[in-house]
N, C-alpha and C positions, 0 to 999 in steps of 0.2 A: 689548157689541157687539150689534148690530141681528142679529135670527132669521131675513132674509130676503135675496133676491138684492140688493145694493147697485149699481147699477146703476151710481154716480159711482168706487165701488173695486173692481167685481167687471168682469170682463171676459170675455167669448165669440165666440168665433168658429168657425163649421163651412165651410171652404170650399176648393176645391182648390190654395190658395198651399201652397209648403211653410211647411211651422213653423221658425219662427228661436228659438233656447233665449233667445239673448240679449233679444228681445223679452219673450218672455213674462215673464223676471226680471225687466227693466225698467221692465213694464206694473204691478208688485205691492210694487214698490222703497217703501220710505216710512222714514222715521229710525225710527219706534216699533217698528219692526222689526225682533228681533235676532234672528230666524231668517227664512230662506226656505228652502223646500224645492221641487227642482225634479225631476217624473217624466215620464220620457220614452219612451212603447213606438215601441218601431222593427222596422221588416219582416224577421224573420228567413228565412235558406232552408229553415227546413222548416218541419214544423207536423202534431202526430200520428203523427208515427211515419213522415210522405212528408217522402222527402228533395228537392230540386231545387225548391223553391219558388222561382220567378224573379220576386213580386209579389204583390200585392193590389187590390183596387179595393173600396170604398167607396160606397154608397149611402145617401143621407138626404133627407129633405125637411126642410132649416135652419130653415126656421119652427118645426115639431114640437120639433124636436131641441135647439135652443137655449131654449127653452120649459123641456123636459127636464132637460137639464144646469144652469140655473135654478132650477129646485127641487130640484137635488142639492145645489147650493151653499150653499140655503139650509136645507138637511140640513145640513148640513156645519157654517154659522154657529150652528145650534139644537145643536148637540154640542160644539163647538168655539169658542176664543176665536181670532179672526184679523180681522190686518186686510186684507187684500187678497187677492183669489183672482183667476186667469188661467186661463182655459181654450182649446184647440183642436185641432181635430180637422179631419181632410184626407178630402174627399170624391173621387170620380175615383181613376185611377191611384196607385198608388204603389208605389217598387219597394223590392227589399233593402238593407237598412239605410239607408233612408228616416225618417223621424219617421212617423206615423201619428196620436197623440196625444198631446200635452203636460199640462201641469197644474204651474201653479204656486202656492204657498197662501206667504203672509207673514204672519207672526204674531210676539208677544211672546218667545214662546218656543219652543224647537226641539220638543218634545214634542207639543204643541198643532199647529204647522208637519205634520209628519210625518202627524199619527192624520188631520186633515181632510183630507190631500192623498191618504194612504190612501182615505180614505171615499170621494171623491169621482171615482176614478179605477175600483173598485170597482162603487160603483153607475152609474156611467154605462155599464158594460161591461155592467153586469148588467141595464138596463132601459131606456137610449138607445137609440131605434127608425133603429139605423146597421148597414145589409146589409152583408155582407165575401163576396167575392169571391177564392180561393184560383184562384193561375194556376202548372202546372208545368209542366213539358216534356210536351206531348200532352193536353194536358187543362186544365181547370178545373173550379172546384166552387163554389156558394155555402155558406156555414159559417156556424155561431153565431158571436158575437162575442165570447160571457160564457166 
């Protein structure tokens, strides 16, 4: 398999739709595929130790970011054998138990499935240039994302 982002089996997107799970399996579906693995973080009510978290909001410039998440993927292919990867991420509002970021990785096998989808879900949190926005009762905060 090719070491870089495939642009005809990799897929991204950063933008305020919600994330559909069903989509992104769909986008990564292919016969040679006997594993999919699908990760999904969603808005929880707290964060840190503050309870009453009622949201988040999200800040990105998609040009950068899908750039980004592009060479994570193609991190992901140079470590990993897979055939198809999905990616997306919700900019704008979003509230509790919402999706916030998807990632779906289809590969030969479940092992393979699993470490890239890990990898790539990982490093995006850890160096994807996407502001996060903490909103509770009386307050907000801006926060790391990693």
């Amino acid at each position: 398999m090719d070491a870089a982002f495939v642009p005809d089996r990799d897929h991204i997107v950063v933008e305020p739709a919600p994330i559909d799970a069903a989509t992104l399996v769909a986008r990564v579906a292919v016969p040679g595929a006997g594993a999919v693995v699908l990760f999904l973080g969603t808005v929880r009510d707290h964060s840190s130790g503050r309870p009453g978290v009622s949201g988040l909001e999200y800040e990105a410039y998609p040009e950068v970011v899908v750039d980004k998440i592009a060479a994570t993927v193609a991190l992901a292919r140079e470590r990993h054998v897979v055939e198809r990867v999905a990616v997306a991420h919700r900019v704008g509002p979003v509230a509790v138990g919402e999706v916030s970021v998807g990632v779906a990785v289809a590969a030969a096998h479940r092992a393979e499935a699993f470490a890239a989808a890990r990898l790539i879900i990982d490093d995006l949190k850890a160096t994807a240039p996407i502001w996060k926005k903490e909103t509770w009762e009386g307050g907000s905060e801006w926060v790391s994302g990693a």
